[in-house]
N, C-alpha and C positions, 0 to 999 in steps of 0.2 A: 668520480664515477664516469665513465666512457659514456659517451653518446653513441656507441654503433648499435647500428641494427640487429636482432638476433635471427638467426637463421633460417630457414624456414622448417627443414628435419634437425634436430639437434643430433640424431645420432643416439639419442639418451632412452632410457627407459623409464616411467614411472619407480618409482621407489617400492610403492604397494599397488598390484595391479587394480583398476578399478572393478568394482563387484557389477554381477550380472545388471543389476538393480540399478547401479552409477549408470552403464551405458545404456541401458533401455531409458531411462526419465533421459539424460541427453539426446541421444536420439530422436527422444520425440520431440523434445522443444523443438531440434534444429526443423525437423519434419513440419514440422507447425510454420516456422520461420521460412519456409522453403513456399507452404503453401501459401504465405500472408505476402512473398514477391512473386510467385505467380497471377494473385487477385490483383497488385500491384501493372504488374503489364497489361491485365483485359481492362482495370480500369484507364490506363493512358490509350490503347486500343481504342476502347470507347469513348476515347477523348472526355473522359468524365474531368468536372472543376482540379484543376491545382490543388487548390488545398482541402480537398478533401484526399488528394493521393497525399500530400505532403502530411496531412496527419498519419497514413497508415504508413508512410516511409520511418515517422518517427515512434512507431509500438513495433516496427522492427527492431530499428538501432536499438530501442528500451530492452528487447527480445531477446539480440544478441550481446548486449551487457550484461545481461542478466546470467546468461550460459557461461558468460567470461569470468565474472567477477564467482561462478562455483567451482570453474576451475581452478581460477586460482587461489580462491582458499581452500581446495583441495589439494592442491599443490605446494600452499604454505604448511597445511597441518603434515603430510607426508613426505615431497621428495624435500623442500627445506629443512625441515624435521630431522629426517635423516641423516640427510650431507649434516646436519651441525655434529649430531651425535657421533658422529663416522670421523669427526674433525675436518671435514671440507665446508665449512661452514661460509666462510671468506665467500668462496666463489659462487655457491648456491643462493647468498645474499646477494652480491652482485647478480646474476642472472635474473633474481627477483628485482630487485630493482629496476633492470635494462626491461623487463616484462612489462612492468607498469608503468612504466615512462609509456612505451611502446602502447600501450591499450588504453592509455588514459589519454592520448592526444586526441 
C-alpha cells in the first residue's frame, strides 16, 4: 500500500447521496465543534489555566473523531460497497486504507 497523501477534492462523488437527516446531525456537530474553538480562544484571551484550555482542546479532537470515524463508516457501508459490487473494489480499498492511515495519525 502507497503512502501518499490523498487529495484534498477527490473529484468523486458519494455513491449514495447523504439524506437530509445525514447533513443536518453533521452539521451540527461541526457547529458545536466550531463553538467549543471559539470558547477555546476567549478562554487563551482571558488567559485562563493551560490545562484547563488543554482539556477543552482534547473534547474537540474526541468531537472531530467522532464526525470522522461516521463518515467513514458511512463511506465503508456505501461508496466501498459499491465500488466492490461495481468490480472496482481494488481501488476503493486502497483509497480506504490511504483514508485511515491518513486520520488515524
Amino acid at each position: 500500500m502507497s503512502e501518499s497523501i490523498l487529495p484534498e477534492d477527490s473529484g468523486k462523488q458519494p455513491a449514495k447521496p447523504r439524506t437530509e437527516d445525514e447533513k443536518v446531525a453533521v452539521l451540527n456537530r461541526l457547529k458545536r465543534i466550531e463553538g467549543q474553538v471559539r470558547g477555546i480562544q476567549k478562554m487563551v484571551e482571558g488567559d485562563r489555566y493551560c490545562v484547563d484550555i488543554l482539556v477543552q482542546i482534547t473534547a474537540i479532537n474526541n468531537a472531530l473523531n467522532k464526525v470522522g470515524y461516521n463518515l467513514l463508516e458511512r463511506h465503508t457501508h456505501h461508496c466501498v460497497k459499491d465500488a466492490i459490487q461495481k468490480g472496482n473494489g481494488d481501488e476503493a480499498i486502497d483509497e480506504l486504507m490511504k483514508v485511515v492511515q491518513q486520520f488515524s495519525k
